[in-house]
mmCIF file as gemmi writes it, N, C-alpha and C atoms, coordinates in Angstrom:
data_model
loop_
_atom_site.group_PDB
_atom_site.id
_atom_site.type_symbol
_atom_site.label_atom_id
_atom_site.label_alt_id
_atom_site.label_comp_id
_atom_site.label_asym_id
_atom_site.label_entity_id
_atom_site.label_seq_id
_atom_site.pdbx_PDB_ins_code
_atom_site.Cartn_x
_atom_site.Cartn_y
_atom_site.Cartn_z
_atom_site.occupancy
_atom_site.B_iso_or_equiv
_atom_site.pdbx_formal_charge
_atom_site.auth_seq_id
_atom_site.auth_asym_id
_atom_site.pdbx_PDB_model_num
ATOM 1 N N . UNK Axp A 1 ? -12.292 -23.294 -4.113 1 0 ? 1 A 1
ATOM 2 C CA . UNK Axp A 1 ? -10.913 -23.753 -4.214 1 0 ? 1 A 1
ATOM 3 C C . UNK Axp A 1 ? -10.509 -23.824 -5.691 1 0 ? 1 A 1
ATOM 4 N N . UNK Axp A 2 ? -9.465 -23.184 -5.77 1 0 ? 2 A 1
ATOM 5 C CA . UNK Axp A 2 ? -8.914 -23.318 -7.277 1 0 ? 2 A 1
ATOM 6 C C . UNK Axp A 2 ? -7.703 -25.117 -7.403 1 0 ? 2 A 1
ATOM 7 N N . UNK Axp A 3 ? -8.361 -25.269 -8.82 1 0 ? 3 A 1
ATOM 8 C CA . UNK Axp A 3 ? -7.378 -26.729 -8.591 1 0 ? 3 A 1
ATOM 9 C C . UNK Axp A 3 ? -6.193 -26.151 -8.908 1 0 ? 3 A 1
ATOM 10 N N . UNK Axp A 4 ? -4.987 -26.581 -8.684 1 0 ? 4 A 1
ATOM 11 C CA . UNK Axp A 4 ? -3.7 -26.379 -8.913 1 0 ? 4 A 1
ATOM 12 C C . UNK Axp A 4 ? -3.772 -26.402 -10.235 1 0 ? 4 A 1
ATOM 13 N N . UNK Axp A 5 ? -4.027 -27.611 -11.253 1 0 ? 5 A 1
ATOM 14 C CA . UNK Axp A 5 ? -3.643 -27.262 -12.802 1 0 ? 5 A 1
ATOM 15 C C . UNK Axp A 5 ? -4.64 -26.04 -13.469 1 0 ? 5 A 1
ATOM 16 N N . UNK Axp A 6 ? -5.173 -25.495 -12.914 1 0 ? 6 A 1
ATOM 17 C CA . UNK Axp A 6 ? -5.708 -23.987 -13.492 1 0 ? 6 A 1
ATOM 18 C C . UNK Axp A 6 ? -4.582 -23.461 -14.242 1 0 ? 6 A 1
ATOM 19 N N . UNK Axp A 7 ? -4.406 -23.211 -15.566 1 0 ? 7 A 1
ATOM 20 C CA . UNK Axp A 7 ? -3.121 -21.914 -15.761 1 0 ? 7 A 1
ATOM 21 C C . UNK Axp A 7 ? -3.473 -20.979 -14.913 1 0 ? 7 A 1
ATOM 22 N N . UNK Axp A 8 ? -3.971 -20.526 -14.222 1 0 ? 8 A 1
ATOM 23 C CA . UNK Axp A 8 ? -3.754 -18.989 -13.579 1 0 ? 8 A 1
ATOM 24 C C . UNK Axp A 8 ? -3.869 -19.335 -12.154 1 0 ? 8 A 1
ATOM 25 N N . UNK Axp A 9 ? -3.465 -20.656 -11.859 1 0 ? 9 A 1
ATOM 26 C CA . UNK Axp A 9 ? -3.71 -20.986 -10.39 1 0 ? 9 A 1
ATOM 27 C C . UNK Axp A 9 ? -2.59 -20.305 -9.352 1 0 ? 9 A 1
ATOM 28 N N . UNK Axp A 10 ? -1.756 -19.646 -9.824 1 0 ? 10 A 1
ATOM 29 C CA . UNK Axp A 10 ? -0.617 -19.346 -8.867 1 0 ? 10 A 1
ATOM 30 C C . UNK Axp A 10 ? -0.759 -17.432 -8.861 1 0 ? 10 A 1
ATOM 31 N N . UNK Axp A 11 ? -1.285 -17.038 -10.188 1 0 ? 11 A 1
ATOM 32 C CA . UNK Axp A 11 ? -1.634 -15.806 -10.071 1 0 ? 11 A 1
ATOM 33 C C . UNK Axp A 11 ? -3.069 -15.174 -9.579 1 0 ? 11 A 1
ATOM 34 N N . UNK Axp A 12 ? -3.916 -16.219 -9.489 1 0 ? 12 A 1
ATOM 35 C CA . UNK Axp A 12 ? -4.959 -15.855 -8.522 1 0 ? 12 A 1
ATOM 36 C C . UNK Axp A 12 ? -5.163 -16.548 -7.446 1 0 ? 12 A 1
ATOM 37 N N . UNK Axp A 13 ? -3.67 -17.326 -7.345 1 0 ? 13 A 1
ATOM 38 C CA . UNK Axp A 13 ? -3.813 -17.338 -5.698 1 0 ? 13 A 1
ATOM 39 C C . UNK Axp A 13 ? -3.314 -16.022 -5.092 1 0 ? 13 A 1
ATOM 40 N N . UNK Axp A 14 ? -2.534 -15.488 -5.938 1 0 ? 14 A 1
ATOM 41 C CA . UNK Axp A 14 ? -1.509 -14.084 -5.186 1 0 ? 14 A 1
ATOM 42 C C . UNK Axp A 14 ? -2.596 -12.818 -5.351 1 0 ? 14 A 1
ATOM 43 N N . UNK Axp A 15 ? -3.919 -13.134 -6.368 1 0 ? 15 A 1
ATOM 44 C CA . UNK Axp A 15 ? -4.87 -12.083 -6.449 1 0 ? 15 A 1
ATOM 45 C C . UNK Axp A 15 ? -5.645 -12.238 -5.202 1 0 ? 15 A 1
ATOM 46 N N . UNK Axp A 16 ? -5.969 -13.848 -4.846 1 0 ? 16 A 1
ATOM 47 C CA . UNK Axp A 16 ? -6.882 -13.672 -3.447 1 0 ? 16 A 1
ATOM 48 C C . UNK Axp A 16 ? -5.39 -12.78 -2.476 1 0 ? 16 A 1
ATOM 49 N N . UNK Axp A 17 ? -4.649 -13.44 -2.293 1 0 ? 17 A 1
ATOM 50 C CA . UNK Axp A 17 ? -3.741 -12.453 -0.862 1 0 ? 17 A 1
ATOM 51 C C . UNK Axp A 17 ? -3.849 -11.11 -0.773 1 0 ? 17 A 1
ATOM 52 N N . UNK Axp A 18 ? -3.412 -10.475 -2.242 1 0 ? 18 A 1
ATOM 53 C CA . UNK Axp A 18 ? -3.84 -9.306 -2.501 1 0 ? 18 A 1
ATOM 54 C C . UNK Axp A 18 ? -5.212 -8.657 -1.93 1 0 ? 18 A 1
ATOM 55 N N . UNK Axp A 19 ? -6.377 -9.31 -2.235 1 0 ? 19 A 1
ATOM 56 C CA . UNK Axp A 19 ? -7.763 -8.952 -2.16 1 0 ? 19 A 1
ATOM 57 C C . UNK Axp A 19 ? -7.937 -8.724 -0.254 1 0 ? 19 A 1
ATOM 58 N N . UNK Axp A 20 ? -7.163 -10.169 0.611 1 0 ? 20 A 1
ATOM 59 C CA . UNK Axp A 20 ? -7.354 -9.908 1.676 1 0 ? 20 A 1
ATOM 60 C C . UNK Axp A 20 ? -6.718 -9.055 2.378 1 0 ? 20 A 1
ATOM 61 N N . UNK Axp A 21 ? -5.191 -8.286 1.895 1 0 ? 21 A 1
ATOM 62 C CA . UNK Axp A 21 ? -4.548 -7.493 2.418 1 0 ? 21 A 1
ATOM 63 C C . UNK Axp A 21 ? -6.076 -6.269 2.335 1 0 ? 21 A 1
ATOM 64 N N . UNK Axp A 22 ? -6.332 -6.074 1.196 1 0 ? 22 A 1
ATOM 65 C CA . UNK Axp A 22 ? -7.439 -5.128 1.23 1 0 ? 22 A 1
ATOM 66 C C . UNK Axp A 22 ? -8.425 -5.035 2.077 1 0 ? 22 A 1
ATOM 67 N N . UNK Axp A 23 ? -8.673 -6.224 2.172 1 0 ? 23 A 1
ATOM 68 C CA . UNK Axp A 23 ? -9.633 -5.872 3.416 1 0 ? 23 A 1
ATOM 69 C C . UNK Axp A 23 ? -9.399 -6.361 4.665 1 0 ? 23 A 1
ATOM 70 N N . UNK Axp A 24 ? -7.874 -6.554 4.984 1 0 ? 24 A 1
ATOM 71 C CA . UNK Axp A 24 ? -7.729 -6.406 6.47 1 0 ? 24 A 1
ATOM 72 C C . UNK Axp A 24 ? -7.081 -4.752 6.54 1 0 ? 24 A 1
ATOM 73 N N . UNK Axp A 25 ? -6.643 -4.412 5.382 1 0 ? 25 A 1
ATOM 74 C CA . UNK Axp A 25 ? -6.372 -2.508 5.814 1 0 ? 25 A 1
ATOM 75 C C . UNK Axp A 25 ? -4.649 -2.877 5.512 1 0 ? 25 A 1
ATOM 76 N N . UNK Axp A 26 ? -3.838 -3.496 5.33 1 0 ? 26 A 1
ATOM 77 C CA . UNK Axp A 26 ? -2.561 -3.38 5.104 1 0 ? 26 A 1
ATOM 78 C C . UNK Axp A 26 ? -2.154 -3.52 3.855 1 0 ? 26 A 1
ATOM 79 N N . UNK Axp A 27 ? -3.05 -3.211 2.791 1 0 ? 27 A 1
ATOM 80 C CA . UNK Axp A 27 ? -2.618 -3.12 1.641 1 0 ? 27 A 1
ATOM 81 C C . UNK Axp A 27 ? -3.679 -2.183 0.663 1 0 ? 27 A 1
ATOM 82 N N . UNK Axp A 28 ? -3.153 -1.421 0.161 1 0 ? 28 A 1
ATOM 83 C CA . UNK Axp A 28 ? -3.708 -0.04 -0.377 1 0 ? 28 A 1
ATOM 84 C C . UNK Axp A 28 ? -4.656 -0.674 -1.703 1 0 ? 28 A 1
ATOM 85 N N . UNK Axp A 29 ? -5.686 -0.139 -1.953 1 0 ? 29 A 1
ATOM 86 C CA . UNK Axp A 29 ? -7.08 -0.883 -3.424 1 0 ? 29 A 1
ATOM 87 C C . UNK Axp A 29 ? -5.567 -1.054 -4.561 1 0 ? 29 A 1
ATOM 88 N N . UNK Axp A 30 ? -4.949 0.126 -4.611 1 0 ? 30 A 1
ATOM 89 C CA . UNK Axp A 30 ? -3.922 0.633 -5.974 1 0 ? 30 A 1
ATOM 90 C C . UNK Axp A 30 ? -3.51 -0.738 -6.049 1 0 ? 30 A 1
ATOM 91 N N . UNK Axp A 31 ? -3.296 -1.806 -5.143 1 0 ? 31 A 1
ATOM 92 C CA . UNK Axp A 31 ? -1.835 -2.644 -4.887 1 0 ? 31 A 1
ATOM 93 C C . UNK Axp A 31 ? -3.255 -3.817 -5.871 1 0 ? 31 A 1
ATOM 94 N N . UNK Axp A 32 ? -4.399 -3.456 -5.158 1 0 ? 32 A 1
ATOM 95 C CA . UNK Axp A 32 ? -5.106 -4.504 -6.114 1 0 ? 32 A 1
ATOM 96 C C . UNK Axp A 32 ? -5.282 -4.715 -7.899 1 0 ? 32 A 1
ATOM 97 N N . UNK Axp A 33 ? -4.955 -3.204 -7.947 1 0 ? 33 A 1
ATOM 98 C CA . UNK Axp A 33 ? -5.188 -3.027 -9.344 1 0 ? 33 A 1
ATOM 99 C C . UNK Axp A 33 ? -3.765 -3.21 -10.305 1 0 ? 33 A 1
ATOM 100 N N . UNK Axp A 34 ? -2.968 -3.018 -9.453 1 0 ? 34 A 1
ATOM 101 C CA . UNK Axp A 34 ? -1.455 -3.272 -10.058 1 0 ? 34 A 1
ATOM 102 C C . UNK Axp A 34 ? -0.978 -4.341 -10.152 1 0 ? 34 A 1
ATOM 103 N N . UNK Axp A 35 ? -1.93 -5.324 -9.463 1 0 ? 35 A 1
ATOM 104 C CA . UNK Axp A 35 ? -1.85 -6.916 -9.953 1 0 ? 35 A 1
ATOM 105 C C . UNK Axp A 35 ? -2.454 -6.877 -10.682 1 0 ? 35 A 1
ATOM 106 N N . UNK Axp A 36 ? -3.759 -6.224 -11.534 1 0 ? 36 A 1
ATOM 107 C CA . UNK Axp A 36 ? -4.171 -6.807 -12.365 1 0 ? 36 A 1
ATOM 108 C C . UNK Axp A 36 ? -4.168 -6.384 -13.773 1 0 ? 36 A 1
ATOM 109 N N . UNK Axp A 37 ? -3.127 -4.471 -13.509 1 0 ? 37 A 1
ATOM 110 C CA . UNK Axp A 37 ? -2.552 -4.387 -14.612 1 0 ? 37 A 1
ATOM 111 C C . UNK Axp A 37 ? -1.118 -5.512 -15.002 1 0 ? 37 A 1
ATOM 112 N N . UNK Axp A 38 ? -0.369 -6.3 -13.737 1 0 ? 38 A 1
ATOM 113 C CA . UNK Axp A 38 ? 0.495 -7.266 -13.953 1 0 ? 38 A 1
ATOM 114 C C . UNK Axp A 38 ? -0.252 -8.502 -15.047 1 0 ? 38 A 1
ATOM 115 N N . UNK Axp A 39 ? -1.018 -8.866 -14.591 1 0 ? 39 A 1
ATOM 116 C CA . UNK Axp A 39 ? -2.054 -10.069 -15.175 1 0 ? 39 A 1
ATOM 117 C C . UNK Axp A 39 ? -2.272 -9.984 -16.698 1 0 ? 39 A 1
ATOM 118 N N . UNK Axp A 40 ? -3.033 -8.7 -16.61 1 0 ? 40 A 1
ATOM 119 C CA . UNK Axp A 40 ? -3.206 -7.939 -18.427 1 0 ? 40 A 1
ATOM 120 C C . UNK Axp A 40 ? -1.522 -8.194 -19.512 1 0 ? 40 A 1
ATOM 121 N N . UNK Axp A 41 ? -0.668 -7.779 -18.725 1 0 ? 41 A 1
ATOM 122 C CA . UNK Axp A 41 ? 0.67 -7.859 -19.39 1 0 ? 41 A 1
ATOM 123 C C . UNK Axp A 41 ? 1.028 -8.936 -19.611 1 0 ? 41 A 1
ATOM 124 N N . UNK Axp A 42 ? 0.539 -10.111 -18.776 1 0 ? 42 A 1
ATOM 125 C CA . UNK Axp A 42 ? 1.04 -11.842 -18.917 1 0 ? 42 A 1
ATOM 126 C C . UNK Axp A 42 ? 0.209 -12.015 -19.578 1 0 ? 42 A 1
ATOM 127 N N . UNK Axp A 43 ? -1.155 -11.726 -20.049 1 0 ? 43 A 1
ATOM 128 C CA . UNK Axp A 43 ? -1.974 -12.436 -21.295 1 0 ? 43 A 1
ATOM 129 C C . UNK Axp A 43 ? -1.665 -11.583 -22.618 1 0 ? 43 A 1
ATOM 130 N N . UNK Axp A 44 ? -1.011 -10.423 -22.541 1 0 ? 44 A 1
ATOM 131 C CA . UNK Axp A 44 ? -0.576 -9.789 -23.627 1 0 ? 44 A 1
ATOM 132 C C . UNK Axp A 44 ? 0.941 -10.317 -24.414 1 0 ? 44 A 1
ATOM 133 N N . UNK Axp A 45 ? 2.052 -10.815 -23.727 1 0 ? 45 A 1
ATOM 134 C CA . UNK Axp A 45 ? 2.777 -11.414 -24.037 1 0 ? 45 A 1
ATOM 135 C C . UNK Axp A 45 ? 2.736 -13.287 -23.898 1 0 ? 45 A 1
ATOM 136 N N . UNK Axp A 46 ? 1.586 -13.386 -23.733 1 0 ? 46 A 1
ATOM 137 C CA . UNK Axp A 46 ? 1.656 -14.816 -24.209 1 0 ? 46 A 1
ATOM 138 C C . UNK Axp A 46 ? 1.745 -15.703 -22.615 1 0 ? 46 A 1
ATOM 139 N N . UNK Axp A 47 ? 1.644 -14.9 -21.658 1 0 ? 47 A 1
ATOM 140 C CA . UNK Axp A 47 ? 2.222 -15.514 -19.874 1 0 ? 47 A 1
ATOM 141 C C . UNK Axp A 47 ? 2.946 -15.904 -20.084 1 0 ? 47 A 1
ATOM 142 N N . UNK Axp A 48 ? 4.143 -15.431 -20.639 1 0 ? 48 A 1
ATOM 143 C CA . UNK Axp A 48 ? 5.91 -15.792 -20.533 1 0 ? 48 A 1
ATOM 144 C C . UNK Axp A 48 ? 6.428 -14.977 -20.226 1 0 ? 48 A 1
ATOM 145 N N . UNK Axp A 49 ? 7.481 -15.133 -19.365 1 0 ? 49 A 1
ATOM 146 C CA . UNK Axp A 49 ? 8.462 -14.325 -18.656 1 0 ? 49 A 1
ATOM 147 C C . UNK Axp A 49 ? 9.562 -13.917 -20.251 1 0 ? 49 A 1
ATOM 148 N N . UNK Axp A 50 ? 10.141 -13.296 -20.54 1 0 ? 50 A 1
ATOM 149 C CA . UNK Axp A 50 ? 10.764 -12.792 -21.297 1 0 ? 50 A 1
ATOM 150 C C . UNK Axp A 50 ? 12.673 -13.101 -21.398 1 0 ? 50 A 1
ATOM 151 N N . UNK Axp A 51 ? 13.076 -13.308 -22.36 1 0 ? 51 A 1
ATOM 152 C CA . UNK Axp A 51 ? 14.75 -13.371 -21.844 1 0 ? 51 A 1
ATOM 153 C C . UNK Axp A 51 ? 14.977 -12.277 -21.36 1 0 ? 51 A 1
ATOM 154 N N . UNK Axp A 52 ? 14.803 -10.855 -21.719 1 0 ? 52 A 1
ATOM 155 C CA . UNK Axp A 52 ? 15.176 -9.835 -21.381 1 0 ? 52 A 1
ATOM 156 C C . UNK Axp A 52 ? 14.953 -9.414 -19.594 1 0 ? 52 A 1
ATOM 157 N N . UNK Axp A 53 ? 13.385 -10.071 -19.545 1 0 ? 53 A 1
ATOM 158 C CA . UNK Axp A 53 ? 13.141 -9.53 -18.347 1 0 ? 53 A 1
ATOM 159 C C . UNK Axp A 53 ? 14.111 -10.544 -17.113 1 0 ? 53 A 1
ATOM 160 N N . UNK Axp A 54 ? 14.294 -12.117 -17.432 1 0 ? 54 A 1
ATOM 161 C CA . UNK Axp A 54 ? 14.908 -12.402 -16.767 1 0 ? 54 A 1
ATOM 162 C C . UNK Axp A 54 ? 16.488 -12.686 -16.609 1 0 ? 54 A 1
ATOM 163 N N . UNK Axp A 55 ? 17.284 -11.784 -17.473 1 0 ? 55 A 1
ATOM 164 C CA . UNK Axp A 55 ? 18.35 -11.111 -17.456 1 0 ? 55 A 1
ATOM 165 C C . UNK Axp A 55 ? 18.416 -9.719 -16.486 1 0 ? 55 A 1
ATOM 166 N N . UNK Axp A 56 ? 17.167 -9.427 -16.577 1 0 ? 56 A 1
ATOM 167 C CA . UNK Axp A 56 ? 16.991 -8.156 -15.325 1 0 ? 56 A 1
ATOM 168 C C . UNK Axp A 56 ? 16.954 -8.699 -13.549 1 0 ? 56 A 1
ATOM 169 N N . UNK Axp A 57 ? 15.748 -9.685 -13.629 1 0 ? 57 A 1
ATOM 170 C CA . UNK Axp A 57 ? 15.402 -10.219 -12.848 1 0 ? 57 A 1
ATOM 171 C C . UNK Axp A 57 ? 17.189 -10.611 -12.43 1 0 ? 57 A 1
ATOM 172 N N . UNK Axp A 58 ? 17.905 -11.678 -12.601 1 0 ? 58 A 1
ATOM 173 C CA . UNK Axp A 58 ? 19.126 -11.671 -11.919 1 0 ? 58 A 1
ATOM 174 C C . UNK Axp A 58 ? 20.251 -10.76 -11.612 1 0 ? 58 A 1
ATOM 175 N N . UNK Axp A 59 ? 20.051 -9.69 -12.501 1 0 ? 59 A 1
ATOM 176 C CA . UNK Axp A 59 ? 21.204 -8.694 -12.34 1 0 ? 59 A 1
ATOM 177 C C . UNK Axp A 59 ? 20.572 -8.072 -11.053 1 0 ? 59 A 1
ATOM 178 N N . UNK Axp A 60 ? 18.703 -8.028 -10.793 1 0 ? 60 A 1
ATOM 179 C CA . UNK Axp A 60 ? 18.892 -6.892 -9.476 1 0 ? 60 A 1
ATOM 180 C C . UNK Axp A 60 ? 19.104 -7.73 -8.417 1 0 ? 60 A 1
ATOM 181 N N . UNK Axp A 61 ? 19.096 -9.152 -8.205 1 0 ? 61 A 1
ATOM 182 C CA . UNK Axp A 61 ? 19.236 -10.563 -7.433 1 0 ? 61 A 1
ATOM 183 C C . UNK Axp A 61 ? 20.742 -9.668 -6.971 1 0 ? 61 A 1
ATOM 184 N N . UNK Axp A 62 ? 21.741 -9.707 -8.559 1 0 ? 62 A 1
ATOM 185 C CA . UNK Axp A 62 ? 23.203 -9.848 -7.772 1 0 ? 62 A 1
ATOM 186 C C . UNK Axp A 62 ? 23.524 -8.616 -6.741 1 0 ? 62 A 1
ATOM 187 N N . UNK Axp A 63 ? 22.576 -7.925 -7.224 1 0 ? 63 A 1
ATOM 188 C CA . UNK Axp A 63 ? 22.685 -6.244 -7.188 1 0 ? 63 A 1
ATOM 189 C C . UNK Axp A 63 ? 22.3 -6.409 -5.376 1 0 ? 63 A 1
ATOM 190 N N . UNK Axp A 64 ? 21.526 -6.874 -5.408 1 0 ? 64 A 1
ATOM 191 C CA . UNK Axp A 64 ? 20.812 -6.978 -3.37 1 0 ? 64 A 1
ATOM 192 C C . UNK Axp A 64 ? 22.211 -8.164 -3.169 1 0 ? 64 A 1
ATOM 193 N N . UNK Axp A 65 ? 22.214 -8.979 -3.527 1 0 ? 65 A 1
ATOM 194 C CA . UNK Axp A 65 ? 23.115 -10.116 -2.895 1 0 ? 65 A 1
ATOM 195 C C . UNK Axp A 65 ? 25.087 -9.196 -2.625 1 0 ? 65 A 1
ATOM 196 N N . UNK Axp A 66 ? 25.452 -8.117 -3.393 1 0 ? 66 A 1
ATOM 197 C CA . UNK Axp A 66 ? 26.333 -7.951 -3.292 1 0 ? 66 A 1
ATOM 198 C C . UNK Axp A 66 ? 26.536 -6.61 -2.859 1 0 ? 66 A 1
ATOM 199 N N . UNK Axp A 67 ? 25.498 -5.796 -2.572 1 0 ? 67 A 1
ATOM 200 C CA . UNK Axp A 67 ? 25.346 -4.653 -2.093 1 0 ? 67 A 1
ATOM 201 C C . UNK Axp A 67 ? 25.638 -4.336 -0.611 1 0 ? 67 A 1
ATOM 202 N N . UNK Axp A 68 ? 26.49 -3.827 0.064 1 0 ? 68 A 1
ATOM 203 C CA . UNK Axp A 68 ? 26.859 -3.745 1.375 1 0 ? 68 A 1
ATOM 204 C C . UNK Axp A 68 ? 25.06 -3.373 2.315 1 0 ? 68 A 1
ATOM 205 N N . UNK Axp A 69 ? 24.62 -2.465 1.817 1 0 ? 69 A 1
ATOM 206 C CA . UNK Axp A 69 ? 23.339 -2.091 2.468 1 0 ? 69 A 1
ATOM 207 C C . UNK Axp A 69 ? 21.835 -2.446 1.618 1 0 ? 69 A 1
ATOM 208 N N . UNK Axp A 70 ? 21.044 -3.719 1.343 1 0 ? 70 A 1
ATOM 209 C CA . UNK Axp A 70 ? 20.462 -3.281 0.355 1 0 ? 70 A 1
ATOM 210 C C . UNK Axp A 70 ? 18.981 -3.307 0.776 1 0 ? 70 A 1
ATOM 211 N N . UNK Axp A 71 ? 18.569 -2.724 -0.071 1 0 ? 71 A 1
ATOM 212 C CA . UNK Axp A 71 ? 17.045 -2.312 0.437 1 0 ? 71 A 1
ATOM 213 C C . UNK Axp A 71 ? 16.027 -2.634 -1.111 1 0 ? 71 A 1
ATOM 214 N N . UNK Axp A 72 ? 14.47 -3.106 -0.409 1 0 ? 72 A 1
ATOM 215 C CA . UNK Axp A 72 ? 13.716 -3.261 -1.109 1 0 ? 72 A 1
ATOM 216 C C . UNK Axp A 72 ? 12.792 -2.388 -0.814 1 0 ? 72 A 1
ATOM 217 N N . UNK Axp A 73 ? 12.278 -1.642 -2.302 1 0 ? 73 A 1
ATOM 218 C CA . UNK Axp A 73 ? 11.156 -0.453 -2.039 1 0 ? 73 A 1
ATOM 219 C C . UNK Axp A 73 ? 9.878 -1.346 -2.92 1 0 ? 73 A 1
ATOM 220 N N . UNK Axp A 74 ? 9.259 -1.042 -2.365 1 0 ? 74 A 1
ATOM 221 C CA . UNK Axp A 74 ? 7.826 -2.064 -2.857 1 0 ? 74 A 1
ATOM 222 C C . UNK Axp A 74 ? 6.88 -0.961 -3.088 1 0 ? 74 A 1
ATOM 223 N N . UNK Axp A 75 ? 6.434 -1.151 -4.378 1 0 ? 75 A 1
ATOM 224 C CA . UNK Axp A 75 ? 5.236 0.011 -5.187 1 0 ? 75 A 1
ATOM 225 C C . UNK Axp A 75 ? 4.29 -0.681 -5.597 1 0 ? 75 A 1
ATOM 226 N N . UNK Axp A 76 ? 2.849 -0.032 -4.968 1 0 ? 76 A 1
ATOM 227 C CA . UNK Axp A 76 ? 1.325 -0.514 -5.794 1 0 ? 76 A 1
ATOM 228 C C . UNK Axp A 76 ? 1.02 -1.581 -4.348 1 0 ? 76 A 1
């Protein structure tokens, strides 16, 4: 059991989900490794979300919220 105040307690809880999609078959190895090229990038910038990135992060929010048809494509 990971304790909650771990810093990385919320990103290796989403690494175990990851790990078990793998081995129940509904989630491809790639999807494992693309969390952990995600991971590499949060200890490279310091594990901060960025202004930039979350100026993105809401514009694609408004972008699904105001879009007559909108769709999510999910990669890795």
């Amino acid at each position: 059991m990971i304790p909650p105040t771990h810093p990385r307690y919320r990103s290796l809880l989403e690494r175990e989900r990851v790990v078990e999609g793998v081995r129940d078959g509904y989630v491809a190895l790639q999807g494992l490794i693309a969390h952990g090229r995600g991971e590499c990038f949060d200890y490279l910038i310091g594990e901060a979300t960025q202004p930039f990135a979350e100026r993105a992060i809401e514009a694609a929010a408004a972008a699904l919220l105001t879009a007559k048809h909108p769709v999510i494509s999910v990669n890795g």
